[in-house]
C-alpha positions as CSV (number, residue, x, y, z in Angstrom):
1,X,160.3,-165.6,244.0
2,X,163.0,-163.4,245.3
3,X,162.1,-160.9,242.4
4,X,158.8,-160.5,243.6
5,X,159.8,-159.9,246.6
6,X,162.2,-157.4,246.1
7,X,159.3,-155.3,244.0
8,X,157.0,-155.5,246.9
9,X,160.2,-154.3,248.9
10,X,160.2,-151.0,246.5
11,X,156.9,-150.7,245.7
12,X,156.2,-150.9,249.8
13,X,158.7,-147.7,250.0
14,X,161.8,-149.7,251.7
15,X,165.0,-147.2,250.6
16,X,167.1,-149.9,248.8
17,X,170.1,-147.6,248.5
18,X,170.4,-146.8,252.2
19,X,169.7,-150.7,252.3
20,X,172.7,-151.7,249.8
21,X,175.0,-149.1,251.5
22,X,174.4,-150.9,254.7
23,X,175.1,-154.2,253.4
24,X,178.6,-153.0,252.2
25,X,178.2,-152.8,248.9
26,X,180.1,-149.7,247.3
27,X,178.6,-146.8,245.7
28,X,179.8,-147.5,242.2
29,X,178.2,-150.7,241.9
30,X,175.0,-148.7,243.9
31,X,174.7,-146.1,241.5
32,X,175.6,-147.7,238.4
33,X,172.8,-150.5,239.0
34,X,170.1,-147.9,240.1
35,X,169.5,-145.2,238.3
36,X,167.3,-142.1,239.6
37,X,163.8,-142.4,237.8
38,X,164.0,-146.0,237.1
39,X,160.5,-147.8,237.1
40,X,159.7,-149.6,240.3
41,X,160.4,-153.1,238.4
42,X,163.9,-152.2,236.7
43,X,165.2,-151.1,240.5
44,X,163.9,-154.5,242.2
45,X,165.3,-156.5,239.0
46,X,168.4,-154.6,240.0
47,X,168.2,-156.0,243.5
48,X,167.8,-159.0,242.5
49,X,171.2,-159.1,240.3
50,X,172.9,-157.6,243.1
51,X,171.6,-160.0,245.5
52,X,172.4,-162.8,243.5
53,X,175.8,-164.3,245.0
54,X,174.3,-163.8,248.5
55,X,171.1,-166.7,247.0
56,X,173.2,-168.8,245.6
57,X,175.7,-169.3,248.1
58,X,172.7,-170.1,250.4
59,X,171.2,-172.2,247.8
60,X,174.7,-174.7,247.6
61,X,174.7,-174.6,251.1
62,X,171.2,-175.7,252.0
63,X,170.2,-178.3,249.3
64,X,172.6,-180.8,250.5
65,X,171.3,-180.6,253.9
66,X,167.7,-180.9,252.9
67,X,168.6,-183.8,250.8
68,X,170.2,-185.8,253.7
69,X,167.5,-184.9,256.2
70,X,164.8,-185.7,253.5
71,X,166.4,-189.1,252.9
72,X,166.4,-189.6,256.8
73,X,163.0,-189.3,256.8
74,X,162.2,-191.3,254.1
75,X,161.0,-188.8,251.6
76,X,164.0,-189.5,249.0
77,X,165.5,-192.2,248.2
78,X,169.0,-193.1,248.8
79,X,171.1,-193.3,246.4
80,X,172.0,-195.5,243.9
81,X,175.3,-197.6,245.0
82,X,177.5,-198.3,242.5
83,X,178.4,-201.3,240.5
């Protein structure tokens, strides 16, 4: 999902170097991942990579929280105690 939304991003005209820059990544890693007159999909695949640690920290961070409000409710089941 995050792909396609990073090619909408570029396809849409949002400047993803000035957007990187911003976000403190260096230039080496900038330039060396995005290339001028790179296709619109090969610059948002590169987003993507670089974007990667930021998803799945969030990822590790919010699946066990969903999983203990989602056995609150009910949804899941609780786990299995052990023998």
């Amino acid at each position: 999902m995050s792909l396609g939304i990073f090619y909408l991003a570029i396809s849409s005209g949002v400047n993803m170097t000035a957007l990187l820059f911003k976000l403190g990544f260096s230039e080496a890693v900038v330039q060396s991942r995005m290339a001028a007159g790179t296709s619109t999909f090969v610059l948002a695949y590169a987003a993507h990579k670089l974007f990667a640690p930021v998803r799945i920290s969030i990822t590790l961070v919010c699946v066990p929280l969903l999983v203990r409000h989602f056995r609150k409710t009910g949804l899941f089941k609780p786990p299995a105690s052990s023998p």
